[in-house]
C-alpha positions as CSV (number, residue, x, y, z in Angstrom):
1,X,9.1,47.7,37.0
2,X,12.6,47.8,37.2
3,X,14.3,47.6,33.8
4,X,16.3,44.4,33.2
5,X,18.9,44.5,31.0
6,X,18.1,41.3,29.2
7,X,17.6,42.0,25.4
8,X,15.4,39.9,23.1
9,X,16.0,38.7,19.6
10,X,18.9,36.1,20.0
11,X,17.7,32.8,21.2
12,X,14.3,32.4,21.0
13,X,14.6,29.5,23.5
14,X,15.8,32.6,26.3
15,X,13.5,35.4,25.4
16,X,10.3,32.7,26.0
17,X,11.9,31.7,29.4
18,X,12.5,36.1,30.1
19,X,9.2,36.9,28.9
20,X,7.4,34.2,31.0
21,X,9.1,34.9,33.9
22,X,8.7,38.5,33.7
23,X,4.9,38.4,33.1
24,X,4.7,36.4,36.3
25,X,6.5,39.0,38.6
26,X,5.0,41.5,36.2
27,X,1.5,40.3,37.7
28,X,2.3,40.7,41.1
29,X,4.0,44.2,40.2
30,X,1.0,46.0,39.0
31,X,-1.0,44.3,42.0
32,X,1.2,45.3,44.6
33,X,1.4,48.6,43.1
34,X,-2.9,48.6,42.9
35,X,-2.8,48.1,46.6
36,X,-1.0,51.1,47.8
37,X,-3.2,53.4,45.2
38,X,-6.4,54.2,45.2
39,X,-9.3,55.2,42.9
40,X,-8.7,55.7,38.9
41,X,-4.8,54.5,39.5
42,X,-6.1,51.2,41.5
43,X,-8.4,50.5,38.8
44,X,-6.0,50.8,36.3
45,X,-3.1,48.9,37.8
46,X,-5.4,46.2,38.4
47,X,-6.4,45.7,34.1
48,X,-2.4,45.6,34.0
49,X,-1.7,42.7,36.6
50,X,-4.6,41.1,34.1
51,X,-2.7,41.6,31.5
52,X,-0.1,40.8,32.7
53,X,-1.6,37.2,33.7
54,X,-3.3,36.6,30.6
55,X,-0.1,36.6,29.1
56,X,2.1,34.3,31.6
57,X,-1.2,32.1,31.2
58,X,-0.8,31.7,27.4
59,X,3.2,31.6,27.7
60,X,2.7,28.5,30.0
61,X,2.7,25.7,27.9
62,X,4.8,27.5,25.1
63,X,7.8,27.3,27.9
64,X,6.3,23.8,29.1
65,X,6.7,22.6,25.1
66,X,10.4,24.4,24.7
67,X,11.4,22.5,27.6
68,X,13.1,26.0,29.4
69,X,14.1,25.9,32.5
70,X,11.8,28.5,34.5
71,X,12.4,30.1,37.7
72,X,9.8,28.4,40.2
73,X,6.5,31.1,40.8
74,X,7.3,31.8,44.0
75,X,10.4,33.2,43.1
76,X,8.7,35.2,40.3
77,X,6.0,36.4,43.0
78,X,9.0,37.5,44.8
79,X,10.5,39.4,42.3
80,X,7.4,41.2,41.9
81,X,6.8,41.9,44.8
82,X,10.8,43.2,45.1
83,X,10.4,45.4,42.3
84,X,6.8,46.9,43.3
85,X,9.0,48.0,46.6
86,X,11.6,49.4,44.6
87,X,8.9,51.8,43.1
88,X,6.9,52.4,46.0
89,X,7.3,56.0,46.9
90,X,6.4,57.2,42.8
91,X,3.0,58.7,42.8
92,X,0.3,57.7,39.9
93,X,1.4,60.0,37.6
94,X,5.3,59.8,38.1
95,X,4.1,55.6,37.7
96,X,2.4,56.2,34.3
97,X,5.2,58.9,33.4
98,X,7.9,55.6,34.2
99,X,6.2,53.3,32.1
100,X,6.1,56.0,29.0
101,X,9.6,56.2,29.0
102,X,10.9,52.5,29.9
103,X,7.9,50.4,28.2
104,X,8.4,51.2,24.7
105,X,11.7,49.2,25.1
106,X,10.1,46.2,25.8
107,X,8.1,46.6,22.8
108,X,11.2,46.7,20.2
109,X,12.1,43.6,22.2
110,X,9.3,41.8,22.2
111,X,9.4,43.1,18.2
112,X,12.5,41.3,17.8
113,X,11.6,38.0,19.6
114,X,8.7,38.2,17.0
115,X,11.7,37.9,14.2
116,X,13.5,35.5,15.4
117,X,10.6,32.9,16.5
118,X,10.1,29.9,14.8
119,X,6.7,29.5,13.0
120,X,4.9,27.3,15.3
121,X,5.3,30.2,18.3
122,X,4.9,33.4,16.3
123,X,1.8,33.7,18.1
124,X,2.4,33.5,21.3
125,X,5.5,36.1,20.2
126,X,2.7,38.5,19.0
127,X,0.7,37.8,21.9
128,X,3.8,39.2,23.7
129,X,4.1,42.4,21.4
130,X,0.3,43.2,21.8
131,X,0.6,43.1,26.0
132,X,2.8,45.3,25.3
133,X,1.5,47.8,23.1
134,X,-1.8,47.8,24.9
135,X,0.0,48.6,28.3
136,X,2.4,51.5,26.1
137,X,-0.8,53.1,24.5
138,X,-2.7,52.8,27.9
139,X,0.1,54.6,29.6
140,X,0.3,56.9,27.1
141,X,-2.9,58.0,26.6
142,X,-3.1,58.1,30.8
143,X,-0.2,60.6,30.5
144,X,-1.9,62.5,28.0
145,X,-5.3,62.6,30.0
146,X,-7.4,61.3,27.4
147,X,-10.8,59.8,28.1
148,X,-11.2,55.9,27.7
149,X,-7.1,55.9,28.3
150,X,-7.6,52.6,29.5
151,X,-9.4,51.1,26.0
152,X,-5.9,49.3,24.8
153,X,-5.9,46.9,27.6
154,X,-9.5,46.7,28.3
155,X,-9.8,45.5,24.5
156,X,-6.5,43.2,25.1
157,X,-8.2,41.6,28.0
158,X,-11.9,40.9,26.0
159,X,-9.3,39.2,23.2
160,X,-8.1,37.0,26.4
């Protein structure tokens, strides 16, 4: 996905509204993306976009309780959809290759929303910084060519 410049860790109140609305479009990234691959890639985009969804499910009502102001979902599908065009034309490998070098970000932000959070939404802060690692050490290990690359988010998704 395209990396937005938004950084976590200062208002708590912002980085659930960013993170929500980025596991949304982040959904309908990794689908879009599964439908113009095939095979092994397919497969594997398709645990993300779960991932993915899990997470805007259990962000939901975290948002709904903060009272933030959300951009509506057909907006987020948009985005998503925007930003799986943008990436189009990479291949599998230059995809997975993109996400080792940009997603590890994401988890130092998500680390940092984690800090800042108060008690009663640590969790759903952690919940954030697991995606994340799961879809970092999936990509990683799909770099690498490792068998059962895929075991970080498949175990994410059996947590659900």
């Amino acid at each position: 996905m395209p990396h937005d410049p938004e950084m976590f860790g200062v208002d708590h109140l912002d980085d659930f509204r960013v993170a929500y609305e980025g596991e949304v479009a982040g959904e309908v990234y990794f689908a879009t993306m599964a439908s113009w691959h095939t095979g092994d890639a397919r497969h594997a985009l398709g645990l993300f976009a779960q991932v993915e969804r899990i997470t805007s499910t259990a962000l939901r009502p975290v948002v709904l309780e903060l009272g933030v102001a959300v951009a509506d979902d057909a907006t987020l599908r948009q985005r998503g959809i925007e930003n799986a065009e943008a990436e189009r034309t990479l291949s599998w490998d230059e995809l997975v290759i993109d996400m080792c070098e940009h997603y590890p970000r994401y988890v130092r932000e998500f680390e940092r929303m984690l800090a800042i959070s108060p008690p009663q939404y640590r969790a759903a802060a952690q919940l954030m910084l697991d995606h994340e690692v799961a879809l970092v050490e999936a990509a990683q290990l799909l770099r690498d060519g490792m068998p059962n690359a895929l075991q970080p988010v498949i175990a994410f998704i059996e947590r659900g």
